[in-house]
Backbone as a ProteinNet text record, in pm:
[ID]
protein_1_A
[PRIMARY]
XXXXXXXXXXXXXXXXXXXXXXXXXXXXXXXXXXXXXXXXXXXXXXXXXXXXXXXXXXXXXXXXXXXXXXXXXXXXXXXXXXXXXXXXXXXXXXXXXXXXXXXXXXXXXXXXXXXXXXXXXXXXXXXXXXXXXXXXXXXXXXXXX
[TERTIARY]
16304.5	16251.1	16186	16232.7	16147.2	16076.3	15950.6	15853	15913.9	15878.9	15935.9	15908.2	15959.2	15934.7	15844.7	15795.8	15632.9	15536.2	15569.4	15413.7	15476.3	15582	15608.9	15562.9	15613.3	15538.5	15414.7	15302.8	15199.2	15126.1	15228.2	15130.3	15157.9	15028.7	15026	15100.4	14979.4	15003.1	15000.2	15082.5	15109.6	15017.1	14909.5	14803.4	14699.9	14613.2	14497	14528.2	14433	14458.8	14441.5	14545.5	14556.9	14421	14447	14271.9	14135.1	14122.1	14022.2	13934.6	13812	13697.8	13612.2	13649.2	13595.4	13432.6	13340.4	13237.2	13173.5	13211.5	13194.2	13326.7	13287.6	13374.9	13314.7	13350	13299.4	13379.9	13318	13468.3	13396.7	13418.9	13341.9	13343.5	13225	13232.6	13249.5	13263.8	13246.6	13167.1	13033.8	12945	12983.1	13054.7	13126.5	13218.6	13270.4	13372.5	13382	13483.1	13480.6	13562	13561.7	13634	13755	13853.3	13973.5	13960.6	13856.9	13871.4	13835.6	13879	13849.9	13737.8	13696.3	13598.8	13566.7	13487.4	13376.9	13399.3	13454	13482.4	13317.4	13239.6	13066.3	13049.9	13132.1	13058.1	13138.7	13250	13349.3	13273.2	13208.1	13155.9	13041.4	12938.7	12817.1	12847	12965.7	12987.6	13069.9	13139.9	13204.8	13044.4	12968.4	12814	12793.2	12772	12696.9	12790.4	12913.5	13002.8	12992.7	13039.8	12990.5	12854.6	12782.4	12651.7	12547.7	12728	12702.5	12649.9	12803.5	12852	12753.2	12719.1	12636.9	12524.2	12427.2	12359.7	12292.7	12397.8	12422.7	12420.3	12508.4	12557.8	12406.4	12349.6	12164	12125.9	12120.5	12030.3	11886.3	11958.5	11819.9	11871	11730.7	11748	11876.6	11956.1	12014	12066.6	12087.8	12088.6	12212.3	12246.7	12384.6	12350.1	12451.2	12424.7	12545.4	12640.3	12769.5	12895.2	12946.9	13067.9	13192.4	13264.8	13317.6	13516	13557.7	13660.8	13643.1	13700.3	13692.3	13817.1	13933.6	14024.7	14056.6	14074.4	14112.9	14257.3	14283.8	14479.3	14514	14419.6	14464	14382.4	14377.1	14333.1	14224.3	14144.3	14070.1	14012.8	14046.3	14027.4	13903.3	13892.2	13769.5	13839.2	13806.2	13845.2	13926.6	13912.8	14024.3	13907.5	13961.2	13867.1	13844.9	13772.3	13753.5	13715.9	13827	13747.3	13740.8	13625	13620.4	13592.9	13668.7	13706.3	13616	13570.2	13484.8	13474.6	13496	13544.5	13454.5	13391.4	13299.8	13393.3	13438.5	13526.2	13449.3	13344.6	13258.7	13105.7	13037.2	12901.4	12888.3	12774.2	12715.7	12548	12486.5	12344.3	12274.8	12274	12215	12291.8	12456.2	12546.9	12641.6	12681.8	12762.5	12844.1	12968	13105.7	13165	13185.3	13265.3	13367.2	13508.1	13597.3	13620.7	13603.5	13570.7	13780.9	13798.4	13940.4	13907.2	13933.9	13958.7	14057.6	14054.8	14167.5	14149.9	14244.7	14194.2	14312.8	14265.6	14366.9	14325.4	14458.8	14489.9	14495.2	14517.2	14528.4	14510.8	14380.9	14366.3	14462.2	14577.9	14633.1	14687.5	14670.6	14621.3	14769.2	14877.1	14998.3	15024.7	14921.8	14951.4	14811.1	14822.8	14704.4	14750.5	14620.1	14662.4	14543.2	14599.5	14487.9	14453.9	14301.7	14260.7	14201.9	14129.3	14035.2	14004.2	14000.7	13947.1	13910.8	13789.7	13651.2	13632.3	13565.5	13538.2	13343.2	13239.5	13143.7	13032.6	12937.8	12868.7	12690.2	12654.4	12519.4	12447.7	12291.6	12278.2	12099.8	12078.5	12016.7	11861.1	11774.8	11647	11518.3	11419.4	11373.3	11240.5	11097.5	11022.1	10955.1	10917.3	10938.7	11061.6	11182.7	11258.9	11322.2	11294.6	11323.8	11472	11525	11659.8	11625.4	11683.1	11645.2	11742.1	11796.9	11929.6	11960.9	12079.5	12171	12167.3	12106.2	12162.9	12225.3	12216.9	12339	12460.1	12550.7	12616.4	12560.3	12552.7	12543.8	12342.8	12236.5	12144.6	12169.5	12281.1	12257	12364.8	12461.1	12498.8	12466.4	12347.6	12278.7	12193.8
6516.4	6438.9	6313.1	6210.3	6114.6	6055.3	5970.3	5855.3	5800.3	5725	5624.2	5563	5414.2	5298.7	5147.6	5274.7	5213.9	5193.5	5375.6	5449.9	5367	5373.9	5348.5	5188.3	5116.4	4988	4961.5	4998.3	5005.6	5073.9	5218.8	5263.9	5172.7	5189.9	5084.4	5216.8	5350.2	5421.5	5535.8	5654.2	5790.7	5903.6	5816.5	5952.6	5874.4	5941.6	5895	5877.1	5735.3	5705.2	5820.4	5879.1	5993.9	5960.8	6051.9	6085.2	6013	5962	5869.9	5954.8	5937.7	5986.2	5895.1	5914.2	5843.8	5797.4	5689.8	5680.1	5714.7	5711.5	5749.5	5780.6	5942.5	5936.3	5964.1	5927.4	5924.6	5967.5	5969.4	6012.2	5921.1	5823.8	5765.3	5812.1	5827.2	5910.3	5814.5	5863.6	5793	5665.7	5689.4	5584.4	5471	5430	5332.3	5314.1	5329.8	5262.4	5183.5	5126.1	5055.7	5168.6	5131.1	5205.3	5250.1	5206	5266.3	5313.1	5386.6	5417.7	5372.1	5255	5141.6	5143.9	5153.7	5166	4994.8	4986.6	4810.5	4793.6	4667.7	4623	4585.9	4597.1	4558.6	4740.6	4819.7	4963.3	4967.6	4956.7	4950.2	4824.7	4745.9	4660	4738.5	4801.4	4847.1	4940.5	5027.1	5106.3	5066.6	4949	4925	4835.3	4837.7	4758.3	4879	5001.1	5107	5148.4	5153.2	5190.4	5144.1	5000.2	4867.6	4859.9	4942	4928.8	5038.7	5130.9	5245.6	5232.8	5180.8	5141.9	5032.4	4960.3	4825.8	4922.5	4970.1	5023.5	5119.9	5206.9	5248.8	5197.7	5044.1	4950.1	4909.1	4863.7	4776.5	4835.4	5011.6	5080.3	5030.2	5042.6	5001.5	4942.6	4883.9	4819.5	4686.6	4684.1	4552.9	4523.6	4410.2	4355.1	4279.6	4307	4166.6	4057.6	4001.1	3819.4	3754.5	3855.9	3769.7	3841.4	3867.8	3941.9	3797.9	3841.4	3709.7	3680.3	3882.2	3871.5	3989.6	3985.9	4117	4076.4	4224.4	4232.5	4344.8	4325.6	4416.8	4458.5	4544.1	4571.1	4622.4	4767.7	4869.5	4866.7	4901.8	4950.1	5117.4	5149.7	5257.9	5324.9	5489.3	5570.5	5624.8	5650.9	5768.3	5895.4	5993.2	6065.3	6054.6	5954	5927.4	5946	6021.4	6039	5902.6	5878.7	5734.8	5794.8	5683.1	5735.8	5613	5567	5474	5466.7	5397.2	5351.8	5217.2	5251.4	5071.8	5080	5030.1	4911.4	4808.6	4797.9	4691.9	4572	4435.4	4397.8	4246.3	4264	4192.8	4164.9	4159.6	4158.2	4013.2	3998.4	3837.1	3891.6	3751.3	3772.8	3885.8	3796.8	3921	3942.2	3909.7	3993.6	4053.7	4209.2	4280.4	4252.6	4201.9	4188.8	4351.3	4366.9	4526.2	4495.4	4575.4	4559.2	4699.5	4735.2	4810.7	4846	4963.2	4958.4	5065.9	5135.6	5212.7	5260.7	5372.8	5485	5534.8	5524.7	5652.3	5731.3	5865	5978.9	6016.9	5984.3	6024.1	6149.7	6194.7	6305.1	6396	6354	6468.6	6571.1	6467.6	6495.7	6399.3	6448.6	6374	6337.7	6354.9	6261.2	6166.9	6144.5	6065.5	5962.5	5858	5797.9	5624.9	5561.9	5426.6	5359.9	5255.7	5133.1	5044.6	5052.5	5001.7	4873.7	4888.2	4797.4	4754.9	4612.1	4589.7	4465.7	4481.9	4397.5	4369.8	4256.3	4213	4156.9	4220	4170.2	4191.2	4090.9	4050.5	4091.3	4155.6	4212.7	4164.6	4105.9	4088.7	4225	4225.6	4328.6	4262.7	4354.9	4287.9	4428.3	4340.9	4384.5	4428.2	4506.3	4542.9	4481	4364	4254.3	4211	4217.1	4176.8	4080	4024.6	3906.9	3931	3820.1	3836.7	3944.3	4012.1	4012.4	4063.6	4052.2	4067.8	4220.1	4211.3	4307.8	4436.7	4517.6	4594.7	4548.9	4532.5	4530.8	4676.1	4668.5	4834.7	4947.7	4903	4936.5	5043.3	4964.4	5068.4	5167	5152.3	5220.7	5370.4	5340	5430.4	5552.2	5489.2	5554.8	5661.7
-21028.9	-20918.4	-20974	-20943.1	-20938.1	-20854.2	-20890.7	-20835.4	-20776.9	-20602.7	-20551.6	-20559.3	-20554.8	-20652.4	-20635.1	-20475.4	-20483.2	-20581.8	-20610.7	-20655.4	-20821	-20842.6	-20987.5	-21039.4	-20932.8	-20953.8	-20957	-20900.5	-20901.1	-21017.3	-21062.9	-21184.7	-21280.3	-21410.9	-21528.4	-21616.1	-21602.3	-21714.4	-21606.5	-21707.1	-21607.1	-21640.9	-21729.4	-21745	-21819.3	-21856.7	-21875.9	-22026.7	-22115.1	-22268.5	-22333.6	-22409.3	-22498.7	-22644.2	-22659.4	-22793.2	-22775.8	-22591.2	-22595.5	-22474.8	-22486.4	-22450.2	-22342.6	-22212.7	-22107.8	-22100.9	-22079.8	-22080.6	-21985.9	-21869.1	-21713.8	-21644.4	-21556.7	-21509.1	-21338	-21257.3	-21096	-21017.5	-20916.1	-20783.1	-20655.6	-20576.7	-20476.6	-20386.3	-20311.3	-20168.8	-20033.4	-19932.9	-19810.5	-19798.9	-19877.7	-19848.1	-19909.9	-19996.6	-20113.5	-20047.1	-19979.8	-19901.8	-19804.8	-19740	-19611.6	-19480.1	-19361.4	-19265.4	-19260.5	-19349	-19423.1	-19514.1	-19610	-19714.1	-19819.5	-19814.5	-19930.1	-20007.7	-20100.5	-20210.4	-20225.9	-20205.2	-20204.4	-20359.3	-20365	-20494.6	-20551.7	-20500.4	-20558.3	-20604.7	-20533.4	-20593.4	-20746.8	-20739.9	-20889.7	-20992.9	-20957.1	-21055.4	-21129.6	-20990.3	-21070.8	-21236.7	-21130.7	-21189	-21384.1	-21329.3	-21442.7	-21575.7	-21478.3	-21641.5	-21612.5	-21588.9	-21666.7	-21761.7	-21761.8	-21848.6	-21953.2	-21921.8	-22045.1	-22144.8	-22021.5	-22157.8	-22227.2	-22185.7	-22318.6	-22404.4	-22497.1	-22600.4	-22650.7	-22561.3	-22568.2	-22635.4	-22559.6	-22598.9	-22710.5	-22758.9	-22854.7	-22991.7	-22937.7	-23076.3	-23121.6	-23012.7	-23016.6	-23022.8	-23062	-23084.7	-22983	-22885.1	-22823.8	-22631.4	-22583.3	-22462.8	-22469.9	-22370.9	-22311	-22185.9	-22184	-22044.8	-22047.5	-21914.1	-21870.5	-21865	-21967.1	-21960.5	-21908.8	-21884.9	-21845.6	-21780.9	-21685.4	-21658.4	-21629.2	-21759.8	-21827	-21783	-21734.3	-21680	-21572.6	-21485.4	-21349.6	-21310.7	-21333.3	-21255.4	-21173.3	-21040.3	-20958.8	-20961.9	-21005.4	-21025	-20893.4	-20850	-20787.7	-20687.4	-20581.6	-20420.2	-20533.8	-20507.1	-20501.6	-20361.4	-20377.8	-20226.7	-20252.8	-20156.6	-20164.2	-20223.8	-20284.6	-20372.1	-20511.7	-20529.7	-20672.8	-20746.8	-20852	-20976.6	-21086.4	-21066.3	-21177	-21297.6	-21446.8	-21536.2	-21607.6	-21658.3	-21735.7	-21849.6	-21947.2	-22059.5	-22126.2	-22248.5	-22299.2	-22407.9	-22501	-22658.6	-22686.9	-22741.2	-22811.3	-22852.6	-22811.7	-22868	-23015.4	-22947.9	-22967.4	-23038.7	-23138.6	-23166.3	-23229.3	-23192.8	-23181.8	-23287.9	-23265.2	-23339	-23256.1	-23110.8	-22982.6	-22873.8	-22949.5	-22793.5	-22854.1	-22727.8	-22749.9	-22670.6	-22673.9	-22571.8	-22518.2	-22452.4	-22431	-22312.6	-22334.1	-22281.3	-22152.9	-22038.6	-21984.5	-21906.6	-21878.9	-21830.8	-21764.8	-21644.7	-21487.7	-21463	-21484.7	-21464.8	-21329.6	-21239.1	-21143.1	-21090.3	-21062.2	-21047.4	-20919	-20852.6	-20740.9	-20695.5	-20552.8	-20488.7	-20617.7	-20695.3	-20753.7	-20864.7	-20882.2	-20994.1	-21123.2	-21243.6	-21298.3	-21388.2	-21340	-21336.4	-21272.6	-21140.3	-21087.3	-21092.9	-21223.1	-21240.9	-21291.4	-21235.9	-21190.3	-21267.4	-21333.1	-21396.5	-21270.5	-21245.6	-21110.8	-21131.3	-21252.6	-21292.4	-21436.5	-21495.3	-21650.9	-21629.7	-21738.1	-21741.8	-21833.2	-21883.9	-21962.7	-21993	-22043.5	-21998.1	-22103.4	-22115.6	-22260.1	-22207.5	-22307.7	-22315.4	-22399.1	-22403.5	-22475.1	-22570.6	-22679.7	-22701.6	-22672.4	-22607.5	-22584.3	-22615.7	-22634.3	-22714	-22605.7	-22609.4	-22534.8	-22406	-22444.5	-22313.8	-22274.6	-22303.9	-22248.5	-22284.6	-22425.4	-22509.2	-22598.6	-22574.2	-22670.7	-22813.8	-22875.6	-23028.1	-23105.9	-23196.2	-23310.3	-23295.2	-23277.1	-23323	-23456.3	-23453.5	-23587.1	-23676.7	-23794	-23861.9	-23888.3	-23860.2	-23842.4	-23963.7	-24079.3	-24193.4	-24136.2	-24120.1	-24040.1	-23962.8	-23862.6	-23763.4	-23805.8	-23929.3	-23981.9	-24095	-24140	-24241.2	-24229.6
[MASK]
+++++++++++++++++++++++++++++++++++++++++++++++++++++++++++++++++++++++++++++++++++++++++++++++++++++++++++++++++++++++++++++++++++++++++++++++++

């Protein structure tokens, strides 16, 4: 049996990135949506900087903040019930910014052959320090030791 060549055009990938470990994964309810269903492209953003500033976070060993959402693409329509899973990559470290590359999986009717790249982002953090002040990056070499 095959996909009709709706659903086939629309998918990117037919399953979720193999050996990779989601940062968030969600499911949107009723309230995130609009009167068809539709999931509010402002709820998929929030969602895509908490993702983003995992990794961010982790890297700065510490507090950071959004300084920039630098690419936002909407690929896919998102329902209420699709399982979101999101994906994020550091592509980036600066003196006091972390770039991270964020990508949106979501699985349909709940099965997880049938899964769609909805969303990828692109968006820069920078590391701040107890007031809230820019302040340098780790060097990797600390934060591994």
């Amino acid at each position: 049996m095959t996909m009709p060549e709706t659903l086939t055009a629309n998918c990117i990938n037919s399953s979720l990135p193999a050996g990779r470990m989601p940062e968030l994964r969600m499911m949107p309810a009723p309230a995130d949506a609009n009167v068809y269903g539709d999931v509010f492209g402002g709820w998929i953003m929030s969602q895509v900087d908490i993702a983003g500033s995992l990794p961010a976070t982790r890297r700065a060993n510490g507090r950071v903040a959004t300084i920039a959402v630098n690419s936002f693409l909407f690929k896919n329509p998102v329902f209420v019930g699709d399982l979101l899973s999101f994906y994020a990559d550091i592509v980036k470290v600066g003196n006091t910014s972390i770039t991270v590359y964020v990508e949106v999986f979501a699985e349909r009717n709940r099965l997880q052959a049938d899964t769609v790249k909805v969303t990828e982002a692109t968006l820069t953090y920078v590391a701040t320090d107890a007031e809230r002040k820019p302040r340098k990056v780790p060097p990797l070499e600390t934060l591994l030791a």
